[in-house]
C-alpha positions as CSV (number, residue, x, y, z in Angstrom):
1,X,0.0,0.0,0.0
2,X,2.7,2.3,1.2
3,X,4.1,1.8,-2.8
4,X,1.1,2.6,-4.1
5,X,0.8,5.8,-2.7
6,X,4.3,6.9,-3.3
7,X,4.1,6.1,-6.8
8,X,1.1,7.8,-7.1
9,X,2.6,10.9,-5.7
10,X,5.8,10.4,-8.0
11,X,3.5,10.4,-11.1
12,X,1.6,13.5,-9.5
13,X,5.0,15.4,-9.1
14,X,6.0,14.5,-12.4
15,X,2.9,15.8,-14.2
16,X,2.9,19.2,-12.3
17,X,6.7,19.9,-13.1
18,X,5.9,19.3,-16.8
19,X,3.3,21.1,-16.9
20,X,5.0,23.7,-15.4
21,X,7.8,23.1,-17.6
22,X,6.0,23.4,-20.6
23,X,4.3,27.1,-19.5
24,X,7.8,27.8,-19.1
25,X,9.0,27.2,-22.5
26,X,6.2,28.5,-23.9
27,X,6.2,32.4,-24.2
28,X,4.8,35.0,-26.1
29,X,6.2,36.4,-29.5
30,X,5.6,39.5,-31.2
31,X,5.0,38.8,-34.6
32,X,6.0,40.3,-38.0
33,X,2.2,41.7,-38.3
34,X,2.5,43.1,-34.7
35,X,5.9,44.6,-35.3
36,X,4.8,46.3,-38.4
37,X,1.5,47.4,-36.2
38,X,3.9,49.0,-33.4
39,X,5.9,50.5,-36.5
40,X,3.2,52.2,-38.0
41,X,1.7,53.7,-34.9
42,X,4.7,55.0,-33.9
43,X,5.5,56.2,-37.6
44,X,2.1,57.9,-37.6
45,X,3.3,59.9,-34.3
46,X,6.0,60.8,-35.7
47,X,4.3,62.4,-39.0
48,X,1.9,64.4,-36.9
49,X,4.7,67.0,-36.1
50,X,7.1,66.1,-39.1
51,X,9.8,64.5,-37.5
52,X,12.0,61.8,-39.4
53,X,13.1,58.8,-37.5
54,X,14.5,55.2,-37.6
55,X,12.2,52.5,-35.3
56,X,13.3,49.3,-34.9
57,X,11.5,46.4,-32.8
58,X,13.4,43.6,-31.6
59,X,11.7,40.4,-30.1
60,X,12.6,39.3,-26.7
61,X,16.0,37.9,-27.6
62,X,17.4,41.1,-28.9
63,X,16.9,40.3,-32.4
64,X,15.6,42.4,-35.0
65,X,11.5,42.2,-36.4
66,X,11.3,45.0,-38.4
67,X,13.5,48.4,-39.2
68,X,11.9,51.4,-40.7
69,X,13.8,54.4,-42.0
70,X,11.5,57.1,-42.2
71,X,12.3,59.5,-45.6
72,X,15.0,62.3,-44.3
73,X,16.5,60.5,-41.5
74,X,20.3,60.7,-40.9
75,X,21.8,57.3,-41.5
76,X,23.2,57.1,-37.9
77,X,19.7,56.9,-36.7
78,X,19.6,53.5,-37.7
79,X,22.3,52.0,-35.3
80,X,21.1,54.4,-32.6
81,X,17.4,53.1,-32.6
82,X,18.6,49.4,-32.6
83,X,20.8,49.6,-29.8
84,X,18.0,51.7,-27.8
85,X,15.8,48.6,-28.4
86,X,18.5,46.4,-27.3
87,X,19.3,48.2,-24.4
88,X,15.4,48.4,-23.7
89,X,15.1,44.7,-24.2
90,X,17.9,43.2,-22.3
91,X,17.7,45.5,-19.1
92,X,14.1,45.2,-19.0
93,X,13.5,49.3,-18.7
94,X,13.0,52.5,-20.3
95,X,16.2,53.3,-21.5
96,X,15.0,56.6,-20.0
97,X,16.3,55.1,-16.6
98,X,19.5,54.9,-17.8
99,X,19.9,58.8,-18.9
100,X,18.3,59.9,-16.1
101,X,21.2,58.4,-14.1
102,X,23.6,59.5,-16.0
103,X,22.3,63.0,-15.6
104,X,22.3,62.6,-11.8
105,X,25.6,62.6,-12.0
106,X,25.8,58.5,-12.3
107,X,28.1,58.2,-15.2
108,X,29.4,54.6,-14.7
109,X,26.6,53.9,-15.8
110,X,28.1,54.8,-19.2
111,X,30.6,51.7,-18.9
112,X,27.8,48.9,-18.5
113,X,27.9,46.9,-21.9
114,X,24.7,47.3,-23.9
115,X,23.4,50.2,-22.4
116,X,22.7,53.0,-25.0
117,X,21.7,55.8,-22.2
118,X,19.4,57.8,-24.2
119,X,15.6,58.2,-24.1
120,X,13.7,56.3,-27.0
121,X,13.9,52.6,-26.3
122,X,11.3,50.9,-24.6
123,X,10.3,47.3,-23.5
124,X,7.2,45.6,-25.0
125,X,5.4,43.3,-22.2
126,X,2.4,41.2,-22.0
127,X,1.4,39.7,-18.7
128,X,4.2,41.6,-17.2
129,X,7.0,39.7,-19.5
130,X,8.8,41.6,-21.3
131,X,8.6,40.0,-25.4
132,X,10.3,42.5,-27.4
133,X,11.3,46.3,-27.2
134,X,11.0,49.5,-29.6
135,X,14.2,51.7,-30.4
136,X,13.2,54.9,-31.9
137,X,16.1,57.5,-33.1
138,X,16.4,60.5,-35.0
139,X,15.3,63.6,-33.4
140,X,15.5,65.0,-29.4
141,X,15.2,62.1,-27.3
142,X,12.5,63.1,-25.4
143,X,10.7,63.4,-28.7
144,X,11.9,60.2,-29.9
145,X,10.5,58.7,-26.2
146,X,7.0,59.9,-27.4
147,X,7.0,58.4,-30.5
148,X,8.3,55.0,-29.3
149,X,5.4,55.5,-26.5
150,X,3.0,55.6,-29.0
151,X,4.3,52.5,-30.9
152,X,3.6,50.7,-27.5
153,X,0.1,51.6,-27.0
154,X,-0.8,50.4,-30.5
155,X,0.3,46.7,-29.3
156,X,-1.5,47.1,-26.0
């Protein structure tokens, strides 16, 4: 009897850690259509006062979804926006945070690798993960934080 039961409660254990297992594995992804959503919306911002940017959207790995280069906009943009969303992406913030410090006077922050401290890259969550980020470069970057905002709220 004393067998039975632990062997039942070896097959319960096993069930419950791979069915926790597999909610583990499985995650949400943004997809190509939800990239190019998030990339219009935030392209749409940025036409209402005229300003030319790059936005790039990374999924949750750091790796690039889509890259628009809006008419006008400085080639340098490009990298800018990209390592915005990476920085966004892989430290989980507002890449806001990051120039804020550096304005406080907290410029080690400057030496972390991947950390591009300049307003304009956010993180993209759902359920409070984080599955992607938006890098958005090419004019002030409190204006390119609004645009990127925007390109949020259209995946929300």
């Amino acid at each position: 009897m004393k067998k039975l039961i632990y062997l039942g409660l070896c097959m319960m254990l096993t069930f419950v850690s791979h069915q926790q297992l597999a909610q583990g594995l499985s995650s949400r992804v943004i997809s190509l259509e939800e990239a190019q959503k998030i990339s219009d919306a935030a392209e749409d911002r940025a036409r209402q006062d005229n300003w030319n940017v790059v936005i790039a959207v990374l999924d949750a790995g750091g790796h690039l979804i889509s890259l628009r280069r809006m008419d006008g906009t400085q080639v340098g943009s490009v990298e800018v926006a990209m390592k915005k969303a990476e920085t966004a992406v892989k430290f989980k913030r507002p890449t806001k945070v990051f120039e804020e410090a550096v304005k406080g006077g907290n410029v080690h922050i400057m030496t972390l690798p991947n950390v591009t401290a300049v307003e304009g890259g956010l993180p993209i969550t759902h359920h409070g993960q984080v599955i992607g980020s938006i890098g958005v470069s090419g004019v002030t970057s409190a204006q390119d934080g609004i645009i990127a905002a925007s390109g949020v709220e259209a995946f929300k």
